[in-house]
N, C-alpha and C positions, 0 to 999 in steps of 0.2 A: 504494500500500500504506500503512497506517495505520502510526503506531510501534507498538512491541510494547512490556510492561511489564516489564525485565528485573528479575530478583530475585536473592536468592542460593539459590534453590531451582531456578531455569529458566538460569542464567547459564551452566551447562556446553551443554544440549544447545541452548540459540538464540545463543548465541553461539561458543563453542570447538569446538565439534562442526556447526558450520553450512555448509555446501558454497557459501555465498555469503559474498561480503564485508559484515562487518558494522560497524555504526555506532552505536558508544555513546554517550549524553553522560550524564553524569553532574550530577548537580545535585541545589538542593534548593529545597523550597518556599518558604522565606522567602529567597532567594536573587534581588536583583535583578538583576542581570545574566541569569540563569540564565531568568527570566521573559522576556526580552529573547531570547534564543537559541531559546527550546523554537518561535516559532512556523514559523524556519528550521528548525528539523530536522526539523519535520513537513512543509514544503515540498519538502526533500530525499527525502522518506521514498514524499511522491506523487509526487513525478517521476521517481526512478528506481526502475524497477522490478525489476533486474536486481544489488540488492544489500537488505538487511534491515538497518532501521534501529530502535532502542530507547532507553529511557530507561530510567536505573538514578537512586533516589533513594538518595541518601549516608547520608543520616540512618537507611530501614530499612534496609539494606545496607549497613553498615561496611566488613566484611569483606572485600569485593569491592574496597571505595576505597582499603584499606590494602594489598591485596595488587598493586596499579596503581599504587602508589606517588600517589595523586591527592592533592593539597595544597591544589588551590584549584578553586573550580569557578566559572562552568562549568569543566568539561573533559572533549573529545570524542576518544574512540579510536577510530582506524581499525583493524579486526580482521581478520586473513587466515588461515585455517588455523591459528586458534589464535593468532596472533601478533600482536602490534601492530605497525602499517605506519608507523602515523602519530599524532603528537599533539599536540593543539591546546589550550591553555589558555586560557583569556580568551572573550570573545565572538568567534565567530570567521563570517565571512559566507558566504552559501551559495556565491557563486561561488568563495571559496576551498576550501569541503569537498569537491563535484566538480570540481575539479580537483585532488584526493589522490586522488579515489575511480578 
């Protein structure tokens, strides 16, 4: 599965309202680190198929970053029925993200 583009127009129903566990990372364009992560969580994103993975930029989507309390990015939320399970800040590697997932 490809990532999806989260927004703060589609963040309630692809992510809060989602029947699978999802997978945000948050970041921004001019963000080296953040460049350094996006090509793992597209590798997360094709391999498993059995959760929904997305990218939320910080910069159009403030509101989303202030309401997650996000301070530094990257930073990847693990979402469960609405809930955060788990949270990663920093570059974080794929075999650490599945095995949160």
């Amino acid at each position: 599965m490809n990532t999806l583009k989260i927004t703060s127009e589609n963040f309630e129903e692809e992510v809060l309202k989602s029947d699978k566990t999802v997978v945000v990372d948050f970041y921004a364009d001019w963000c080296g680190p953040c460049k350094m992560q996006s090509p793992i969580i597209d590798e997360v994103a094709r391999e498993m198929e059995n959760i929904k993975v997305g990218k939320l930029n910080v910069d159009e989507n403030p509101e989303i970053a202030v309401r997650y309390h996000v301070m530094s990015i990257p930073t990847i939320l693990i979402i469960k029925n609405g809930d955060v399970t788990k949270e990663f800040v920093g570059l974080t590697d794929k075999e650490e993200l599945i095995n949160n997932l």
